[in-house]
N, C-alpha and C positions, 0 to 999 in steps of 0.2 A: 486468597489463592494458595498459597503456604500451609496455611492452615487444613485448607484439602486437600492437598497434594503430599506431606510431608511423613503422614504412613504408610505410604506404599512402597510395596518393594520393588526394587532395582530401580528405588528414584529416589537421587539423592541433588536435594536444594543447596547453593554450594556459594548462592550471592544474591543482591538484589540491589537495582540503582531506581533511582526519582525521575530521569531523561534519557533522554539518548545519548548525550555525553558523557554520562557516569556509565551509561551501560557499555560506553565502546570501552572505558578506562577497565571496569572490571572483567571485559570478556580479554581483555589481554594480560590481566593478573591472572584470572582464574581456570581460562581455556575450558569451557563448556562444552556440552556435546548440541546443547539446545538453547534456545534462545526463546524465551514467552516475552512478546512484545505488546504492549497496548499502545493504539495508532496518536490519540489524542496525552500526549504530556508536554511540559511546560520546554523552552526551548529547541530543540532537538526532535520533530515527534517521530513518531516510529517505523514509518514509509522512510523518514531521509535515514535514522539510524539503519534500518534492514538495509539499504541500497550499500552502506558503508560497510558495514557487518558481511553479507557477499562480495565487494571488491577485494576487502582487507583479510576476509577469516575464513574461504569458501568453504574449511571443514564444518564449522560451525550452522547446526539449520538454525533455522528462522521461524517461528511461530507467533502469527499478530493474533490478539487476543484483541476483539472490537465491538462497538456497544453498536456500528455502522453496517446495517444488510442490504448495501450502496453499491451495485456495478463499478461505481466510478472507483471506490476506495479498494474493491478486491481489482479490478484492473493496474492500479497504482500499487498495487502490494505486485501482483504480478510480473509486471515490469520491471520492479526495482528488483528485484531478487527473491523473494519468501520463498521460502517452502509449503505455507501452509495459512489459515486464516479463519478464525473459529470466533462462535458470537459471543458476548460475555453473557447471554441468557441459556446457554448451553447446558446442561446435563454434566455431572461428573465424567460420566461413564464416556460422553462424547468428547471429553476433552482429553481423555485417559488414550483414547483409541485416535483422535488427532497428534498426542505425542508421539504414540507410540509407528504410525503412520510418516511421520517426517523423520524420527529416530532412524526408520529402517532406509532412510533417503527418497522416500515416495511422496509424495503429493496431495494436501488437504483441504478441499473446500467444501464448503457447506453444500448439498445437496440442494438448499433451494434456488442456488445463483440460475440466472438465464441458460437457457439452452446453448446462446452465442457464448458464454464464454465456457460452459461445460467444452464446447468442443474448441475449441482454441486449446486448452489444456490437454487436452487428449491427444491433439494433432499436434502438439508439441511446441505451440507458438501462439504469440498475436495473428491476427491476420493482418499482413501487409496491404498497406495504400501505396499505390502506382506514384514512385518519387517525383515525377514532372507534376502531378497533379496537386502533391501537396503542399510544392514549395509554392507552388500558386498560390494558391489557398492562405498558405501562413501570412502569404508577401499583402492579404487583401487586411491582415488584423491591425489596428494601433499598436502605437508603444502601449499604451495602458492594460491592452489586450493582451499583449502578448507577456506581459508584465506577470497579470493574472494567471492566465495558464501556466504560466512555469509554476507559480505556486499550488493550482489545480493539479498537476500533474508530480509534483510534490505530497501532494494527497491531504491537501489543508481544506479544509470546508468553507464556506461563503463566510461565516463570522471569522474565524483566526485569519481570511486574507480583508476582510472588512479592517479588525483590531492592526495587521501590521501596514496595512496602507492608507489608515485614518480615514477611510470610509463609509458608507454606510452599507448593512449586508443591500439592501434592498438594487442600490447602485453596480454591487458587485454581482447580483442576479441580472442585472439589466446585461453588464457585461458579457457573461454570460450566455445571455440566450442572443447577444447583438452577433458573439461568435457563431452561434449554431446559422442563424441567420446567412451570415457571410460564409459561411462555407457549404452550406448546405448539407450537414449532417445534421443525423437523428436525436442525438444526445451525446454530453459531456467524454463519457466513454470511451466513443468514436471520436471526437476530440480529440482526447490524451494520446489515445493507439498512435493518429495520425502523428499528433506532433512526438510523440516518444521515436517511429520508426524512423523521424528526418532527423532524432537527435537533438530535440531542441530544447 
């Protein structure tokens, strides 16, 4: 990425970190205008770095760079903060015109997300779940359940919440789909929305 990025004008590469943790240490050395994040790194990944990177730098945009074309993980980048959210099998040009796109403070995702979350972005927001209904809802999930979805909604995938809860993934699909079950949504998505609007 450096490598293609590093002759163009008016872009200038100015640090690089291995986690989320290095990447918060150098954006308050270095005060960046941009941030390219890739979701999946070792401690720290890049949904919980962005959420921190918006609380703590709100000048600073946010750009996830992700191998994931997942509802769930651009919902999860949405939420926590990003500006923006580009595939890693993208096009030079497409990711030249995604910087430049968050540079100017505007808004980047991939043209082929769902229609539902195209227009949640346009309209300025998630769509809200009716608060009496969802605290319902959450009050139907295990500890185990509810355990998972914070990490779902962290934006981890079924293997790294398999790997930090000694798991099997196949267990943590079971999870999963035991939530969709018990609450009677469509998908994951609609999940996270729910649980992110009660703040859980």
């Amino acid at each position: 990425m450096k490598f293609l990025l590093e002759d163009e004008e008016n872009l200038e590469i100015i640090g690089e970190a291995s986690d989320g943790e290095e990447a918060l240490q150098r954006i308050e050395e270095l005060k960046p205008n941009l941030v390219l994040l890739d979701v999946n790194m070792p401690g720290m990944n890049g949904i919980e770095a962005a959420k921190k990177i918006s609380a703590n730098y709100p000048a600073v945009r946010v750009l996830i760079f992700s191998m994931h074309n997942d509802p769930d993980y651009i919902v999860n980048s949405v939420t926590n903060g990003v500006d923006g959210y580009i595939l890693k099998d993208a096009e030079k040009e497409e990711i030249l015109k995604a910087m430049k796109t968050v540079h100017r403070g505007e808004k980047y995702f991939p043209p082929n997300v769902s229609a539902l979350l195209v227009s949640a972005l346009q309209g300025g927001g998630m769509p809200k779940v009716k608060s009496k209904r969802s605290a319902s809802v959450l009050d139907k999930l295990s500890k185990k359940e509810k355990e998972i979805l914070k990490f779902i909604a962290q934006g981890m995938s079924s293997k790294d919440i398999a790997l930090r809860l000694t798991l099997s993934i196949r267990t943590v699909s079971n999870h999963r789909a035991n939530m969709l079950k018990k609450t009677g949504l469509n998908n994951t998505a609609e999940l996270v929305r729910m649980a992110t609007n009660e703040g859980f």
